[in-house]
Each structure stands twice: as structure tokens, then as C-alpha cells.
C-alpha positions as CSV (number, residue, x, y, z in Angstrom):
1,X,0.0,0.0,0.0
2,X,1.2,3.3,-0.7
3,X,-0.4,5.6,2.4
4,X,1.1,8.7,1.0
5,X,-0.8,8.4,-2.3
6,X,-3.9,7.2,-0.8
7,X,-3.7,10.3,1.9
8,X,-2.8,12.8,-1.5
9,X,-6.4,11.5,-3.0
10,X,-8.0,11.8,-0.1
11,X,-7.1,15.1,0.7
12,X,-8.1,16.1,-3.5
13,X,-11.4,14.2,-3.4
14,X,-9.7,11.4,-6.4
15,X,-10.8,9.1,-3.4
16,X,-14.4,9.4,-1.9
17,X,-13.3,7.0,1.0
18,X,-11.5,4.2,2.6
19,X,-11.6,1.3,5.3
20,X,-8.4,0.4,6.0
21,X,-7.2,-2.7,8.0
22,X,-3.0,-3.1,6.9
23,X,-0.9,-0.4,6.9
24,X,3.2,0.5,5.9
25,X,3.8,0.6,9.4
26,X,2.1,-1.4,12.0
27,X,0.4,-0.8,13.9
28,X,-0.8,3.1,12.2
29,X,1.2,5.4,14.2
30,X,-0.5,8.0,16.4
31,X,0.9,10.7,14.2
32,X,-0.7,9.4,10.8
33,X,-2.9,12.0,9.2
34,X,-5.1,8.8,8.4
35,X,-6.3,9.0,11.7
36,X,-8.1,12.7,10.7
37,X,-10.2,11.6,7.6
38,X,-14.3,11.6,8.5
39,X,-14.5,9.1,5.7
40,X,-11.9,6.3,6.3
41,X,-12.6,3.6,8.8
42,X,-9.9,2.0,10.3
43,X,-10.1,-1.4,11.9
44,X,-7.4,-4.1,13.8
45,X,-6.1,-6.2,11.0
46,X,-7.4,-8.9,13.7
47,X,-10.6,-7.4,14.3
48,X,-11.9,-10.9,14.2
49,X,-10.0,-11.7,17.6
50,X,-12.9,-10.6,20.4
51,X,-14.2,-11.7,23.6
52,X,-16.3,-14.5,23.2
53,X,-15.6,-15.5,19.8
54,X,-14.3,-18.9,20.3
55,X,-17.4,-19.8,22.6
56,X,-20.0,-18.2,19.7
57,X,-18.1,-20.0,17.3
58,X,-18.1,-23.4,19.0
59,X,-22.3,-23.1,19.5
60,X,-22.4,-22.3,15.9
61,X,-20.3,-25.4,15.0
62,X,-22.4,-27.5,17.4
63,X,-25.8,-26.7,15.7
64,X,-24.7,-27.3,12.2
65,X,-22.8,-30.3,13.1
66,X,-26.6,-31.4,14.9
67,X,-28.1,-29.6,11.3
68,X,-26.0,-32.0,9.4
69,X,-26.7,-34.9,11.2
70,X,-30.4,-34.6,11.0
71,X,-30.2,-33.2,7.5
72,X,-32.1,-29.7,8.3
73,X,-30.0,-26.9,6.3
74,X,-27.2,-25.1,7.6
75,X,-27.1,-21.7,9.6
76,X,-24.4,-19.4,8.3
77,X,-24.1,-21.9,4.4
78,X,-22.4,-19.8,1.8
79,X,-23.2,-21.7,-1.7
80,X,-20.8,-21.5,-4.7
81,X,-23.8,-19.6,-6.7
């Protein structure tokens, strides 16, 4: 990623927005004017690392592995269509 580009077409408008999760430097330094933009979102590479995660994800495993067994459909499928 080039932040100094992506700040420059922010700053003239090329870019409307941005939500950014990886940067040049990490983690984004205090200091970086991405920081000031009402239209970038910035979010933990490893936003998917929370509290309670691994116990949601377990119940969720439990009930489609029951789902499967019993052949009901799946909660949370994503089909190739």
C-alpha cells in the first residue's frame, strides 16, 4: 500500500473514502494523518479476535454439526452460486 498516495487522493477528493485494516507501518502510528479523515474507517487487521468468539463459534459449529446430522440446512451456508 502506498499511504502517502492514498492520503494525497484523499485530501483532493480522487478518493471518496476508505476502510483500511493493513498499513506500511504497524500498527498506524499515532501521528498518521489517516487518523483525521471523516471518511476512512480504520479497523485491527485482527478485528476478528474478540471476547467470546471462540465460545460463539463453538455453539455455531455445534448446531450445524446437529443440522448436518439430521439433514435440516445449515445456519451461516455460503453456496458456490
Amino acid at each position: 500500500m502506498q499511504e502517502a498516495a492514498l492520503v494525497e487522493a484523499l485530501r483532493s477528493g480522487h478518493v471518496a473514502g476508505a476502510y483500511l485494516d493493513v498499513f506500511e507501518q504497524e500498527p498506524l502510528p499515532p501521528e498518521s494523518p489517516l487518523w483525521d479523515f471523516p471518511n476512512v474507517l480504520i479497523s485491527p487487521h485482527n478485528s476478528g479476535a474478540a471476547r467470546g468468539n471462540e465460545e460463539r463459534t463453538l455453539e455455531i459449529f455445534l448446531e450445524n454439526l446437529a443440522r448436518w446430522y439430521r439433514g435440516a440446512p445449515l445456519i451461516n451456508e455460503v453456496t458456490g452460486a
